[in-house]
C-alpha positions as CSV (number, residue, x, y, z in Angstrom):
1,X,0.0,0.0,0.0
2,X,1.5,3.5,-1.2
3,X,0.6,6.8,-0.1
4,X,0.9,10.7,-0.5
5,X,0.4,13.0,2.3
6,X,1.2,16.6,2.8
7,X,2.6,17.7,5.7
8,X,4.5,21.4,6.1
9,X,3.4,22.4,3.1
10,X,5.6,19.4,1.3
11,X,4.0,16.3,0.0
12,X,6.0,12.9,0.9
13,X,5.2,8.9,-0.5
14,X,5.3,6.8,2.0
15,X,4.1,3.2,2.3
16,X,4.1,1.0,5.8
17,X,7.2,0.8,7.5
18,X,8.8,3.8,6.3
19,X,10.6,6.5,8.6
20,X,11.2,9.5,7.6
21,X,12.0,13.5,8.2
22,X,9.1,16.0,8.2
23,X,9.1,19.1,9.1
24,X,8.9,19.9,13.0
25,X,5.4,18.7,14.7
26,X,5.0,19.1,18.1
27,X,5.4,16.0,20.2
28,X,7.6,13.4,22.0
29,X,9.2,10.5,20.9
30,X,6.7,7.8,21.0
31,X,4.0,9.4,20.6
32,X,1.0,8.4,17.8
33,X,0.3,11.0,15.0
34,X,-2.4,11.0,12.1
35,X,-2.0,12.1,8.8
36,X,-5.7,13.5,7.5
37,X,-4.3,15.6,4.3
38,X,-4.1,12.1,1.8
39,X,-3.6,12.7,-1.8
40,X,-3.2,9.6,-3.1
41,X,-3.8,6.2,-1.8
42,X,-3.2,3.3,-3.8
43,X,-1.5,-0.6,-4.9
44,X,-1.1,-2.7,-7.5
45,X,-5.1,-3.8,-7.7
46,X,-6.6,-0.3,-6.8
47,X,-6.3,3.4,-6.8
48,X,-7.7,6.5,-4.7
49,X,-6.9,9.7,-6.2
50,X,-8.3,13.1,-4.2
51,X,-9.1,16.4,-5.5
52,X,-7.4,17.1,-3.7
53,X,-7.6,15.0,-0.6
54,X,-9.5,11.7,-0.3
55,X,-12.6,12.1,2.2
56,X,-11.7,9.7,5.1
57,X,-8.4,8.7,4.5
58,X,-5.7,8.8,7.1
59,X,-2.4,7.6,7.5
60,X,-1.5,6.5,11.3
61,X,2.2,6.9,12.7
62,X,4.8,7.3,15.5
63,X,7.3,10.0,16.5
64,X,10.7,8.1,16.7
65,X,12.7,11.9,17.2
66,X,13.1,15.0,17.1
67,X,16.1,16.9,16.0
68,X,18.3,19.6,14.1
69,X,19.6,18.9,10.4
70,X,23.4,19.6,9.7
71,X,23.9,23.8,9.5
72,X,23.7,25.9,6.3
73,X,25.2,28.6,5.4
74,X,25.0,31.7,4.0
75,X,25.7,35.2,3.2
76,X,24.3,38.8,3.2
77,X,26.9,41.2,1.0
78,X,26.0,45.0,-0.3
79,X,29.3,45.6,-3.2
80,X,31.2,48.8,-2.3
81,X,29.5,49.9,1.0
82,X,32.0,47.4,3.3
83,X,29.1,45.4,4.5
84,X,29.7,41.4,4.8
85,X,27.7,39.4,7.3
86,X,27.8,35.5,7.6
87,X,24.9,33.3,9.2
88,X,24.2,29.5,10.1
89,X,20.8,27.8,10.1
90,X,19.5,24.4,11.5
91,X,16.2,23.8,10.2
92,X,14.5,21.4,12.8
93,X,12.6,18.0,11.6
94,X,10.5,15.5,12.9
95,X,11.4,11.7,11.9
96,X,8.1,9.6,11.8
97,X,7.6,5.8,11.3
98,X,4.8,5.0,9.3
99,X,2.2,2.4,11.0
100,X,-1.0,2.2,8.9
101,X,-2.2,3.4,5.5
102,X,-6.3,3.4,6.5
């Protein structure tokens, strides 16, 4: 069973079993979380298509962390006015197992 759900404003596949990084939620590690936004549910004998989400669709899974991505980073530079400034950025994420496609 395949599906796509949309999740901080990014759509991911996932099928059962899968883990991976989302954007932050809010949550500890553990915990349950349902998916309601489905876009697509489907397999090899039948598909589920939503425009654009499918009414009663959810896909069921569990925190396994919480955490910081490796830094990034960048640069703010005006030419000729001796203004240079470098910045880091960790974006924070989420990493989900995926239990059930219902």
């Amino acid at each position: 069973m395949l599906a796509i759900i949309k999740t901080g404003g990014k759509q991911y596949k996932v099928a059962e079993g899968d883990k991976i990084k989302i954007e932050k939620i809010e949550g500890e590690a553990g915990e349950k979380v349902t998916f309601s936004e489905v876009l697509f549910v489907g397999d090899e004998k039948d598909v589920k298509i939503g425009s654009p989400l499918i009414e009663g669709a959810k896909v069921e899974a569990t925190i396994v962390d919480q955490g910081r991505h490796k830094k990034v980073w960048g640069i703010k530079h005006k030419a000729k006015k001796r203004y240079k400034v470098k910045f880091g950025h960790r974006q924070l994420f989420t990493e989900v197992e995926i239990n059930k496609i219902a």
